[in-house]
N, C-alpha and C positions, 0 to 999 in steps of 0.2 A: 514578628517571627522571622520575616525574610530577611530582618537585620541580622539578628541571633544566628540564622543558619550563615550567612556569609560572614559572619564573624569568626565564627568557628572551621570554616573553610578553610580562611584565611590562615587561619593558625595552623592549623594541622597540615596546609601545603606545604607553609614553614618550617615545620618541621620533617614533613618529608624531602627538603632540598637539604634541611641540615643533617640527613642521611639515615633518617626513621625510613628507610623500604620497606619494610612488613612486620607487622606486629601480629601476635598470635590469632586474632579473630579477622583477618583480612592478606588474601594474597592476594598477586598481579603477575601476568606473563602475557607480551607481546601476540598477536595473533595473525599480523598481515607483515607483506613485503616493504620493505622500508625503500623500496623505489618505485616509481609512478614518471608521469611521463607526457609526452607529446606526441602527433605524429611525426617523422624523420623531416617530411619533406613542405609538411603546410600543415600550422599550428592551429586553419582552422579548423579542419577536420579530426574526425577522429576524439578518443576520447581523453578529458580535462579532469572528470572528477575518480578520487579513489577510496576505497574505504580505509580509516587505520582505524585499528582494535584492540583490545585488550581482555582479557580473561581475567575476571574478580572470582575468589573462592573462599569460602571459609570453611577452615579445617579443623575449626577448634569444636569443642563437644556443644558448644551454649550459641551457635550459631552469632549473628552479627542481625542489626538492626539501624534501617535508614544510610543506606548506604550508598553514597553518593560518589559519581567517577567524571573526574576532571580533567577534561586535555587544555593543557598549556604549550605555547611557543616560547624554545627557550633561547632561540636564536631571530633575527632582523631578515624576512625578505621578502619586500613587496609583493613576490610574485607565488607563493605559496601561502593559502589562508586557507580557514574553515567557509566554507560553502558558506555565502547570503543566506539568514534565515534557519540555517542549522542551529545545532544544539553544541555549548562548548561545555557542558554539565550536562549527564544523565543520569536518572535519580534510579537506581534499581532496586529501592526497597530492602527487605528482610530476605535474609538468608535462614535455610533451617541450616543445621551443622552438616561439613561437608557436602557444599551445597556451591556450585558454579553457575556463573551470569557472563553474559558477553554485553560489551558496551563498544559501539561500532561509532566512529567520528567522520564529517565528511568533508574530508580535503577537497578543494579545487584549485588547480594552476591557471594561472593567467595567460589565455592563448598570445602568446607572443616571442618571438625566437632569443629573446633574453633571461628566457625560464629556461632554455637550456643548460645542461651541466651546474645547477647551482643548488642548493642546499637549504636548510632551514632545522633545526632542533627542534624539538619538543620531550615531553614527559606529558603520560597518564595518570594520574592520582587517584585511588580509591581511599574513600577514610569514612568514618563510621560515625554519624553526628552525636554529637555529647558524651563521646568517650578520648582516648588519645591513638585511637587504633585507625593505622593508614597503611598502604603500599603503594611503591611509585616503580613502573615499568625502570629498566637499566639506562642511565645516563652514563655518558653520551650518545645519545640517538637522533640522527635526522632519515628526511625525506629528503631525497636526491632526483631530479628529475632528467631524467634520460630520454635518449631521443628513439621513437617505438614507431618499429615497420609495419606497413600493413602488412599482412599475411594470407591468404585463400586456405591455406591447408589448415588454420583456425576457422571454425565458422561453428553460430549457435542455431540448431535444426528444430530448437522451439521450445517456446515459452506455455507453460498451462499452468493454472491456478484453481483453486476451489475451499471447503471445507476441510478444516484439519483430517487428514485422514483420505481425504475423497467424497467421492469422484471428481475428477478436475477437469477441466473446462480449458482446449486449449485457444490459444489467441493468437494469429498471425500478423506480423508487419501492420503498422497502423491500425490493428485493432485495439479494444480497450476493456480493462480491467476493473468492471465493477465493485467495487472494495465499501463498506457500509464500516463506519466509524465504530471503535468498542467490543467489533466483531475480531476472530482469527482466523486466520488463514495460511494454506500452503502453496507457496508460489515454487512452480520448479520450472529450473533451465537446465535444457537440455544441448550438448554439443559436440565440436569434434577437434582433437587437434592431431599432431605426428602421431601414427601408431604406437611409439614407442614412447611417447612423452615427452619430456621436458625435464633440464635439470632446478630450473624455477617455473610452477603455475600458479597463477591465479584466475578463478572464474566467479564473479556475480555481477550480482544485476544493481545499476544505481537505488539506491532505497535511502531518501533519506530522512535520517534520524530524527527529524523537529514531527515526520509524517507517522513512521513503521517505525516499533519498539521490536526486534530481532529476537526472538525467542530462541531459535535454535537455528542449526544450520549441517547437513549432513552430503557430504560431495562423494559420489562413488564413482572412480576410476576405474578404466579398465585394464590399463597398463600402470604399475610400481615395481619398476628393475633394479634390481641388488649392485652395488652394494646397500642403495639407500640410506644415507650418510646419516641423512636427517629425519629419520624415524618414520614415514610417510604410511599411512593404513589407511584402508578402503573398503568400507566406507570412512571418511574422514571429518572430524565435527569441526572444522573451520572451511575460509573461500581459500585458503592458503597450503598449498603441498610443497615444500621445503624440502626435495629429495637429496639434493648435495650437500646440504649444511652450510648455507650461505654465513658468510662476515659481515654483520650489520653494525661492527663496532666501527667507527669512523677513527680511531684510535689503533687499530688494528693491521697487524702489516699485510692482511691479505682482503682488506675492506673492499666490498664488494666482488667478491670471488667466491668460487666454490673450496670450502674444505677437506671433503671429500668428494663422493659421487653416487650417483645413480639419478632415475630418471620418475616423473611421474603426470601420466596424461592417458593420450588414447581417445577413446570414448566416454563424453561423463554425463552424470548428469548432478546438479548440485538442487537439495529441496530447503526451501527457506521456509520457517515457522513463522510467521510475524504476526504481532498486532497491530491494528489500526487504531494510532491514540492524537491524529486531528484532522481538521478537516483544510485541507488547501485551497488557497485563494483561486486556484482556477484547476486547468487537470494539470495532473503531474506525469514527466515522462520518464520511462522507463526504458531505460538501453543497459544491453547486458553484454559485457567485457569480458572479453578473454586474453590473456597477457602472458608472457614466460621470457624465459633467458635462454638460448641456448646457440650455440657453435660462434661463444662472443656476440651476440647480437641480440636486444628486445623484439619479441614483436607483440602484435594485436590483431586481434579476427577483424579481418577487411572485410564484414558486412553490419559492422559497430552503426555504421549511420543509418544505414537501410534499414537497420533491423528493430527500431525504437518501435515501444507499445504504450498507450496513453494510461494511464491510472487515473480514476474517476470515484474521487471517495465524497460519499454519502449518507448524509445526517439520516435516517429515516424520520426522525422525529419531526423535521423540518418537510417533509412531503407533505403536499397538499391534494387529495383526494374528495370530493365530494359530489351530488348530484342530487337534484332537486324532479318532482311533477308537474307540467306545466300544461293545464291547471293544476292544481293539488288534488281536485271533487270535478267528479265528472260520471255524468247519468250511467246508467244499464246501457252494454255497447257502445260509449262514449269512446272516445279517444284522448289519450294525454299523452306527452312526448316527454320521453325520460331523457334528462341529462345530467351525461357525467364530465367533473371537468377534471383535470390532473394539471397539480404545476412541480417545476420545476425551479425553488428555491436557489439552485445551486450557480457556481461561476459559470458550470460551461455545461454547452449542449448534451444532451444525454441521449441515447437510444433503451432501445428493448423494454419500452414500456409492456407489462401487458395486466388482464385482468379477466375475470370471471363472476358474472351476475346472474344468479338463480333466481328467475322470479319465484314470485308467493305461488302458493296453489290459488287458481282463481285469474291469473294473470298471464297475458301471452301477446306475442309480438303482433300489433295490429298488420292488417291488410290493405292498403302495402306501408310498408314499415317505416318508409322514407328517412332510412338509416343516411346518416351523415355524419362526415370529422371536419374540425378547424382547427389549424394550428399543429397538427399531429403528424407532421408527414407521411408518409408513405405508408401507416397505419393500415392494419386492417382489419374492417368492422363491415363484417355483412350480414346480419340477423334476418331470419327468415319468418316470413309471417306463419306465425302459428308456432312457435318454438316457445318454450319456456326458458332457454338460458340463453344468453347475451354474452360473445367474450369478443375481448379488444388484444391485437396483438400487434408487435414492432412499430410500438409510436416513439415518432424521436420530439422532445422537444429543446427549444431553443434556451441557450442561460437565460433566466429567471423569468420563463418565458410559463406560458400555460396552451393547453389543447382543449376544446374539449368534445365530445362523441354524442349523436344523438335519434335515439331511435322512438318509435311510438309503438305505444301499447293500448289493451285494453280488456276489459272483463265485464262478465255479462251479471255478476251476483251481487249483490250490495253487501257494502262490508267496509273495513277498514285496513289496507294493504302495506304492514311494514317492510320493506325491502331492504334487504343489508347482502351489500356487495361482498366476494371472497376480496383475502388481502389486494392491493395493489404492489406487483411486482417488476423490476427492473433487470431484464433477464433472467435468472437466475435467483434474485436476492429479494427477500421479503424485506416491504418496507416496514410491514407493521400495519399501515394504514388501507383501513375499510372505508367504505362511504353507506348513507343511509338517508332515507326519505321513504313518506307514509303517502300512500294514492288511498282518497278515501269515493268508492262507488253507491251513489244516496240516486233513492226512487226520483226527487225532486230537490237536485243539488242548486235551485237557484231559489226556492223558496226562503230562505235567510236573506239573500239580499233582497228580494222583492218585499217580505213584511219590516227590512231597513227602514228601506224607502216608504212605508205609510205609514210607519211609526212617527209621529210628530214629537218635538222636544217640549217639556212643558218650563213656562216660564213660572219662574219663583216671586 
């Protein structure tokens, strides 16, 4: 099958070079700034990668199906590539009629001062497996890498994330963005530039595409001043507000200029729909860019490096939760010591464990409880003798490391004591995963092993 689909790729690329642009069940139109960049003065700093995009739609009545979108280089240079590990195919499935998808690619430039001023081509391909239906973004088009100033009067005031819809949870500098694989989520950045804007902006946040599937994307400006050349509304559904009417044709007598004018910035803030569709080999960071053109000259929000936040995506399925009674059977007023252990599967260290343990009726924290953690850092676990419930909070653990917590109990009634823990949570994010163990209280819990031992085996 994966022959068949790249077979058919193949063709129908070929025919969008032989000048098939759009066929009725499939269109394309460009969605980002066709220039990206360096810092001016030290190509370590500052920011390397950018998004290019493209808008797939179908506007025919019978919608499209299996529709796949292709970035290709259609020109030579070393120094502009797709991101390591990115995605140079994104499969965006079924369209219903009149139905639009964005598919986001992720360039990086090679920090080096010979990525200055140079150039690279490409083409986006959408086409529709097993029919002849394709569209390819306007050839000729490149990325142009320009040299981008730091700036102060850019700067992003903050990043928060949560549940589609809310309530969102914000994150400061170095903090980190629990994201659970399969789930969706709303990431928003929030920021600032010139009052009155910009004749080119762009604002988002690194996301990349091999990780977060871009669902949607909604930037509201505070400032869009007329003439506004290039159509600019606010709220806006791309990272890209094109107030002049930039020249992106390299063919063009006014290539990389404004056409017209107006401006668009101020106060924003931009909200990213995404899903999470893998899981990263370790955490993934997240710096969010702010960029424009104006009075002749690129800049970038001079707090780009300070300002990264870690993304920490997680399988829950892969959580390991569980806890055992130690002993299992223990007399009237006995004592047995509950423990729980929690691991952490994943590449990199985690925080904000937490959890909630309702004991049975019948069951209660012995006197003195000699509550204790291993491996959990800074965790806190203080259960009070005579409490019925047990809860663990802010345990970090190490990559693929384990903790585990451990307190003692005990009950005065004979019986048999099933215990099932609330989920185990990672700030915010349910993993799914309960834990469970049975304490059983018997009048004469050693009577089995002692009639063991005077049972003789009989020989045959």
């Amino acid at each position: 099958m994966h022959g068949f689909r790249t077979a058919i790729k193949g063709l129908l690329l070929a025919s969008a070079v032989l000048g098939n642009a759009a066929l009725a069940d499939v269109t394309i139109e460009p969605l980002t700034w066709n220039f990206i960049g360096l810092d001016s003065n030290n190509v370590n700093a500052g920011p390397n990668r950018f998004p290019v995009g493209a808008r797939v739609c179908s506007p025919s009545g019978t919608g499209a199906n299996d529709v796949l979108v292709d970035f290709t280089f259609t020109t030579a240079n070393a120094n502009i590539n797709l991101r390591i590990g990115s995605l140079s195919t994104i499969d965006l499935g079924s369209f219903t009629a009149g139905q639009c998808k964005d598919a986001y690619f992720d360039v990086a430039v090679t920090r080096t001062v010979a990525a200055y001023d140079t150039t690279r081509g490409y083409t986006i391909t959408a086409f529709e497996l097993n029919t002849a239906n394709s569209a390819t973004t306007p050839s000729p088009r490149e990325l142009y890498v320009e040299r981008l100033i730091s700036q102060s009067r850019n700067s992003i005031t903050g990043v928060a994330f949560g549940p589609v819809g809310g309530p969102l949870t914000s994150v400061g500098p170095g903090g980190a963005l629990n994201l659970v694989i399969g789930n969706t989520y709303d990431i928003l950045i929030t920021g600032q530039t010139a009052t009155q804007g910009y004749e080119q902006f762009a604002a988002f946040a690194g996301l990349t595409n091999s990780l977060y599937r871009i669902v949607a994307v909604s930037t509201t400006l505070s400032a869009v001043s007329a003439p506004n050349s290039g159509g600019v509304v606010s709220p806006n559904d791309r990272l890209y507000a094109d107030a002049c009417l930039w020249e992106d044709d390299p063919n063009g007598p006014n290539y990389g200029a404004c056409l017209g004018s107006g401006k668009a910035g101020g106060t924003f803030s931009t909200l990213y729909t995404v899903e999470v569709i893998s899981v990263a080999a370790g955490a993934d960071a997240l710096f969010s860019l702010i960029y424009d053109y104006s009075g002749s000259s690129y800049h970038y929000n001079s707090d780009y490096d300070a300002g990264g936040r870690i993304v920490n995506i997680i399988d829950p399925n892969a959580a390991g939760f569980s806890k055992l009674f130690i002993p299992s059977t223990i007399p009237t007023n006995g004592v047995s010591t509950l423990r729980f252990t929690i691991s952490n599967p994943n590449a990199v260290s985690i925080s904000g464990y937490n959890f909630v343990d309702n004991l049975p009726a019948g069951l209660v924290v012995a006197n003195p409880p000699n509550a204790s953690t291993s491996g959990c850092g800074a965790a806190s676990f203080s259960p009070t003798a005579g409490a019925t419930s047990i809860s663990f909070n802010g345990g970090t653990l190490v990559a693929n490391g384990s903790c585990s917590a451990s307190v003692q109990v005990t009950g005065a009634s004979v019986g048999s004591y099933n215990n099932v823990s609330n989920n185990l949570f990672i700030g915010t994010t349910d993993t799914g995963q309960n834990a469970t163990a049975t304490l059983t209280i018997s009048d004469n819990p050693h009577r089995l092993q002692v009639l063991a031992h005077l049972v003789k085996p009989t020989r045959c």
